[in-house]
C-alpha positions in Angstrom: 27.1 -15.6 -2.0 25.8 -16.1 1.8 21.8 -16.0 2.3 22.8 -12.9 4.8 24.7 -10.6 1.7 21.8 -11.3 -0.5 19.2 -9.8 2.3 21.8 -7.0 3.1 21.5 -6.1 -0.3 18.1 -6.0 -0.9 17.9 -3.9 1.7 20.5 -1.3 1.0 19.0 -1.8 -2.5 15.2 -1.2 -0.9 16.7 2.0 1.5 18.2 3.4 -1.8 14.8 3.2 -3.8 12.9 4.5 -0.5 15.4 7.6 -0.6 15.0 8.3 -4.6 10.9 8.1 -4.4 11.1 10.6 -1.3 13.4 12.7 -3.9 11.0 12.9 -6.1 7.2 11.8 -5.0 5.4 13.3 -7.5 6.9 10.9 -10.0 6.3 7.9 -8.1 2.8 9.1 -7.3 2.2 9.3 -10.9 4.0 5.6 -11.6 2.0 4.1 -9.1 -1.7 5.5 -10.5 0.0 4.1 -14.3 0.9 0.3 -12.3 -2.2 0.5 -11.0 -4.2 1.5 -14.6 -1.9 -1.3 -15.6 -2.7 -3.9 -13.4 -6.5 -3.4 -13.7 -6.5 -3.4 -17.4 -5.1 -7.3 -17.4 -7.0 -7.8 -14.5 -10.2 -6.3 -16.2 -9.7 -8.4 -19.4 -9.0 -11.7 -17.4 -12.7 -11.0 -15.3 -14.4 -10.3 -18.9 -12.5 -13.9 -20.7 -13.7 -15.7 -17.1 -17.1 -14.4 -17.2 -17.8 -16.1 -20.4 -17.0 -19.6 -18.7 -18.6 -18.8 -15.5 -21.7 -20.9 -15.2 -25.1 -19.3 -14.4 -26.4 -16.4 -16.2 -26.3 -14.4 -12.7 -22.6 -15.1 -12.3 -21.8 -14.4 -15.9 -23.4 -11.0 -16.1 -22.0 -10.4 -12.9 -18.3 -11.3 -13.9 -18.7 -9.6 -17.2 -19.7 -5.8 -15.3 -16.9 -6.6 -12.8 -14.7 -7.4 -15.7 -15.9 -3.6 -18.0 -15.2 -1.8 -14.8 -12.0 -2.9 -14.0 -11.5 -2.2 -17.8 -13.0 1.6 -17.2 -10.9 1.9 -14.2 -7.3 0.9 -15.6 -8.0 3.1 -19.1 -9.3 5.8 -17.1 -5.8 5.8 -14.8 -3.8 5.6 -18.0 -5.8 8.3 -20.1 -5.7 10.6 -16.9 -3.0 9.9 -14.4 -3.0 12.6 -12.7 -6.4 12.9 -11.5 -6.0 8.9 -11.2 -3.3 10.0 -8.5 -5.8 12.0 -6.9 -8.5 8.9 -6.6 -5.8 6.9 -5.4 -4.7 9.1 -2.6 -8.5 10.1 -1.9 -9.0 6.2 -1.5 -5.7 6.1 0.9 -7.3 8.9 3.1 -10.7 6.9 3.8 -9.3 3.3 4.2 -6.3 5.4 6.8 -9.6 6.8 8.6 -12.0 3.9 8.2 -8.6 1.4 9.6 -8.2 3.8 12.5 -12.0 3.7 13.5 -11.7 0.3 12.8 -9.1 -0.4 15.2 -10.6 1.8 18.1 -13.6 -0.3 18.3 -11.8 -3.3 18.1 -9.7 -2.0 20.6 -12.2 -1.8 23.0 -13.4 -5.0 22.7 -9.5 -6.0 23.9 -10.2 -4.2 26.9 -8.5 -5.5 29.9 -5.9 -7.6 27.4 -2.2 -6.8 26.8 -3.4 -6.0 23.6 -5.7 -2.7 24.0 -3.7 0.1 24.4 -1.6 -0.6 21.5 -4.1 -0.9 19.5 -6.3 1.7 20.5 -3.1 4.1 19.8 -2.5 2.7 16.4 -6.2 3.3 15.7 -5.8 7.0 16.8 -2.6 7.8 15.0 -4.0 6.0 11.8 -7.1 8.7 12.2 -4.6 11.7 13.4 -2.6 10.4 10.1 -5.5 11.0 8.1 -6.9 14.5 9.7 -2.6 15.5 8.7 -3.7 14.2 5.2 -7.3 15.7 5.4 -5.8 19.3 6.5 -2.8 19.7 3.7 -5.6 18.4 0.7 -7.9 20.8 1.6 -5.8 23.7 1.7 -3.3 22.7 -0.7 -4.9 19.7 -3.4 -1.8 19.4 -5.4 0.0 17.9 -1.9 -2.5 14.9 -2.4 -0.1 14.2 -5.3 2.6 13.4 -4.0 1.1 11.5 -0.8 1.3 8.4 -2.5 5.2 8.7 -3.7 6.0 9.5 -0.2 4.0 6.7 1.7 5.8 4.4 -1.3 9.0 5.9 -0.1 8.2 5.8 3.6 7.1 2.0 2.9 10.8 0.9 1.0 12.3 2.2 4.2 11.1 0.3 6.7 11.3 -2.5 4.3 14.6 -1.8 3.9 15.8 -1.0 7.2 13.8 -4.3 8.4 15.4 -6.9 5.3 19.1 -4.8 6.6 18.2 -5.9 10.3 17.1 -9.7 9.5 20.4 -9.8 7.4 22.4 -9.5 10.3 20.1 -11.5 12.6 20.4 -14.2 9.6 24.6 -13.9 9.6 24.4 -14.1 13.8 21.7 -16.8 13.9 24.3 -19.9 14.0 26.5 -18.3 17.0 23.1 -17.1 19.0 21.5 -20.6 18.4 25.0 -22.5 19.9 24.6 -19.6 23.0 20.9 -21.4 23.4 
């Protein structure tokens, strides 16, 4: 099988996944907050087994509360997944507002580059993104529940609309190279 079919299908296979989550983003939501209990649990237990070879008392006691939070964290997202889901997406909204005021000062230090009005209007719509976030969780909570099943589903996509594109750049990239 060609390098170009195996991007093709991860894409298709990416776009199919993207559709399914958007289907039903609730669920995802909800797998993502039990990955992400998951993930810190192993991660959590790994920080408390390295913090008892860490050298230093300072670094030790250090890796070993870095190590019991991560632990908190993951059991607390698997004992309560839902409101884990909530944290997540709460934690989404500020880092989409924080990047976006991020962006808009950096912008303006880009001022008078190619570079400042694009990002200046990525800065704003990642702020405007979050107010439209902001908005439907304060008159409708549950909606932060399915925010992160459909950014996951927004997310597979583009990634598979992009891995679908690069296929077919891949399949064309002998003939456009020869045109060169």
């Amino acid at each position: 099988m060609s390098d170009w079919i195996k991007w093709l299908l991860l894409g298709l296979l990416s776009i199919a996944f993207g559709i399914f989550v958007l289907g039903a983003p609730q669920v995802a939501s909800i797998a993502v907050t039990v990955v992400t209990g998951v993930l810190l649990l192993v991660c959590g237990a790994l920080q408390v087994v390295g913090g008892f070879t860490v050298a230093g008392a300072g670094n030790k006691i250090l890796s070993l509360i870095m190590g019991a939070v991560m632990l908190f964290l993951g059991w607390s997202f698997l004992d309560h997944p839902l409101q884990g889901t909530l944290t997540l997406a709460t934690v989404v909204l500020i880092l989409f507002m924080a990047g976006g005021i991020a962006r808009i000062i950096l912008s303006f230090q880009m001022r008078g580059t190619q570079f400042f009005w694009p990002t200046l209007i990525s800065g704003i719509l990642s702020i405007i993104l979050a107010g439209i976030i902001w908005s439907y969780a304060s008159s409708d909570p549950a909606a932060l529940l399915s925010l992160l099943g459909i950014l996951l589903g927004i997310e597979m996509l583009f990634n598979g609309f992009g891995l679908v594109f690069m296929a077919f750049f891949v399949k064309n990239a002998p003939d456009q190279l020869k045109e060169a």
